[in-house]
Residue, then its C-alpha position, 0 to 999 in steps of 0.5 A: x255146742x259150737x266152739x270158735x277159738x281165734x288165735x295168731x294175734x299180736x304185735x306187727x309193725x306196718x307192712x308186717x304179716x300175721x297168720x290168724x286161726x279159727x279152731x273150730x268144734x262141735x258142728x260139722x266144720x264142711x258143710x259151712x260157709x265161714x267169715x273173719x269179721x273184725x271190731x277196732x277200737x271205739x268202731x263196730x263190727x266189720x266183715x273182712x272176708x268170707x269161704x264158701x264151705x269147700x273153698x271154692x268161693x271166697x270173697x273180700x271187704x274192699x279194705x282187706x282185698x289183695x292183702x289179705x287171705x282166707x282158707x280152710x282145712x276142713x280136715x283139721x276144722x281150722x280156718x285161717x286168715x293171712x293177713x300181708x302188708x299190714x297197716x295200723x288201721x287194721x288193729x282191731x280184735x279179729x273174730x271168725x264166725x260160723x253161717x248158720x245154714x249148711x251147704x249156703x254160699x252168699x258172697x255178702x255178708x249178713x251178721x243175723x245169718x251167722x253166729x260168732x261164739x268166740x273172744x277173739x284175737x287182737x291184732x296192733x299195727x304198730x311201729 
């Protein structure tokens, strides 16, 4: 059964830093692409950025690009998200998911080709 758990959520000033995790359990981490998508408030899903299974390809939503950070530890089955330079219009909970196919790497993000089992983790920008 496939486990995402977000952590690192919380409250940041404007121009502040948070670092998210993704523990992730019962599949092979490895072999898949992994994304950080996000829901505001009273908005809907929007894909943040994407990890080709080896880190060798990632690739940012234009709002979140030279600010924000996507890696993995496929030792540890973590993914991680550094988010810098924080503004209030990234408040919003913060999900990562899982690309349903091994070993595949789209630079553009499909929301039918992934599955997000997790709850979340909010972040508020907020002075």
């Amino acid at each position: 059964q496939v486990q995402l758990v977000e952590s690192g959520g919380g409250l940041v000033q404007p121009g502040g830093s948070l670092r998210l995790s993704c523990a992730a359990s019962g599949f092979e981490f490895s072999i898949h692409s992994m994304s950080w998508v996000r829901q505001g408030p009273g908005k809907g899903l929007e894909w943040i950025a994407t990890i080709s299974n080896g880190s060798s390809s990632t690739s940012y939503a234009v709002a979140v690009k030279d600010r924000f950070t996507i890696t993995r530890n496929n030792s540890k089955n973590i993914l991680f998200l550094q988010l810098s330079s924080l503004k209030p219009e990234d408040t919003a909970v913060y999900y990562c998911a899982k690309h349903v196919r091994s070993r595949y790497w789209r630079a553009k993000y499909d929301p039918d080709e992934y599955v997000r089992p997790g709850q979340g983790t909010q972040v508020t920008v907020s002075s």
